[in-house]
C-alpha positions in Angstrom: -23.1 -48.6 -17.9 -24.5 -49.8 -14.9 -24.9 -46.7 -11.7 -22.1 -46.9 -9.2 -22.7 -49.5 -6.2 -20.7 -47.4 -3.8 -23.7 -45.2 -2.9 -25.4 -48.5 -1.7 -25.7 -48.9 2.3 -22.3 -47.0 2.9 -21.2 -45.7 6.6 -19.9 -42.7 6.9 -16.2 -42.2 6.1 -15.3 -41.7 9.7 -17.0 -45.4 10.9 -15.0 -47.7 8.3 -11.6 -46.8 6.2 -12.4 -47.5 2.3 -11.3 -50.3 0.5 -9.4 -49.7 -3.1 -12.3 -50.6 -5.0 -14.6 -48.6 -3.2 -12.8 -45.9 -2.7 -12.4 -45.8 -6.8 -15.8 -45.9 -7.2 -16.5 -43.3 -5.2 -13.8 -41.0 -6.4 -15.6 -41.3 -10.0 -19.0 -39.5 -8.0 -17.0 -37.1 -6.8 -14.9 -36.2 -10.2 -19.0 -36.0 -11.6 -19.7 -33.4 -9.1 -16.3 -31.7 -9.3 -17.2 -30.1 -12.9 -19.2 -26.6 -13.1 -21.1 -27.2 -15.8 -22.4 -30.9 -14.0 -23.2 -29.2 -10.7 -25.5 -26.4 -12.5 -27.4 -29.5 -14.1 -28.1 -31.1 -11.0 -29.1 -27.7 -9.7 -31.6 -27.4 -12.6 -33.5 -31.1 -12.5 -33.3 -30.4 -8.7 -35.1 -26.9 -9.0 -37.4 -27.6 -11.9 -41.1 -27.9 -10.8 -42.3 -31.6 -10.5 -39.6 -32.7 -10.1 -37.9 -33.5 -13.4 -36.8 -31.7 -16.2 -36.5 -31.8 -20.4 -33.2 -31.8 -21.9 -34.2 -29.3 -24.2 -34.6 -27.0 -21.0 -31.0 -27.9 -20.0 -29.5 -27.2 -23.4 -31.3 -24.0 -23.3 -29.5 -22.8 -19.7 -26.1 -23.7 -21.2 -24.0 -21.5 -23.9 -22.7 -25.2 -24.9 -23.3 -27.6 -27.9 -26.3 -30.3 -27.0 -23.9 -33.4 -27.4 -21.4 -31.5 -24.5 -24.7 -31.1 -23.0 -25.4 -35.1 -23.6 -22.0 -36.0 -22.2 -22.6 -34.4 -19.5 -26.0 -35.7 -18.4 -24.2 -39.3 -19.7 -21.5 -38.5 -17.3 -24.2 -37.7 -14.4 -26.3 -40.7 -15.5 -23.4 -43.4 -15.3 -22.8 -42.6 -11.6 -26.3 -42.7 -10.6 -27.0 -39.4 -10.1 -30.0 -39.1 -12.8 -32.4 -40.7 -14.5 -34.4 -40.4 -17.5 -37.1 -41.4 -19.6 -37.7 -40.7 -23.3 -41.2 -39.5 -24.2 -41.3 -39.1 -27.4 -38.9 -36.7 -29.4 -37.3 -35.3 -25.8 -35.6 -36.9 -22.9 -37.1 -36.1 -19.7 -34.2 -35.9 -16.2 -34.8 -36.7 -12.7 -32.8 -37.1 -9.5 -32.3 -39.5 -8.1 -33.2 -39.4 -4.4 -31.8 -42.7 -3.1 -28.4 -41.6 -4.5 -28.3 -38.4 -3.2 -29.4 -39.7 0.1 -26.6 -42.4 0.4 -24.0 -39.9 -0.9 -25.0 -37.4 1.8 -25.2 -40.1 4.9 -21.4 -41.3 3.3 -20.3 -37.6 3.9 -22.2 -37.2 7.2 -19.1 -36.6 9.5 -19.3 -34.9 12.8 -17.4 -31.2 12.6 -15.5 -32.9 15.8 -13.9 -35.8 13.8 
């Protein structure tokens, strides 16, 4: 599955409504992010020296079963939060900047809105 579009070149939320499409789209980022277990993945690639991480460190922070752990980091990958590249036997994550970037200018709205 191709990464969601909606994190490309969007104005804030307070400069232009949403469309239906868009606004779908979006709502599957923020469903990603809206589970626990998702959110303490990101937190790990994000905090792991250099930058990336290997799944078999993720599996190892989590009292879950690898393939909820694959799901997961599927779920995370779809929307164009992560990457990854397979070396080998293991699966190696990484952010991915421009994503997180666009998602945080979307959400830049001024506390006076």
């Amino acid at each position: 599955m191709e990464p969601l579009r909606i994190l490309d070149c969007s104005p804030p939320l307070v400069r232009e409504q949403l469309d239906p499409g868009r606004a779908a789209e979006l709502a599957r980022v923020f469903k990603a992010l809206g589970d626990p277990v998702r959110l303490r993945i990101l937190s790990i690639v994000a905090g792991h020296a250099g930058g990336e991480v290997c799944v078999c460190d993720i599996t190892g922070a989590f009292d879950l079963t690898q393939p909820t752990i694959s799901h997961h980091l599927k779920v995370l990958r779809d929307v164009g939060l992560l990457t990854h590249e397979r070396r080998g036997s293991w699966v190696y994550y990484r952010l991915v900047p421009e994503s997180l970037s666009r998602l945080s200018a979307l959400l830049d709205i001024p506390a006076t809105v």
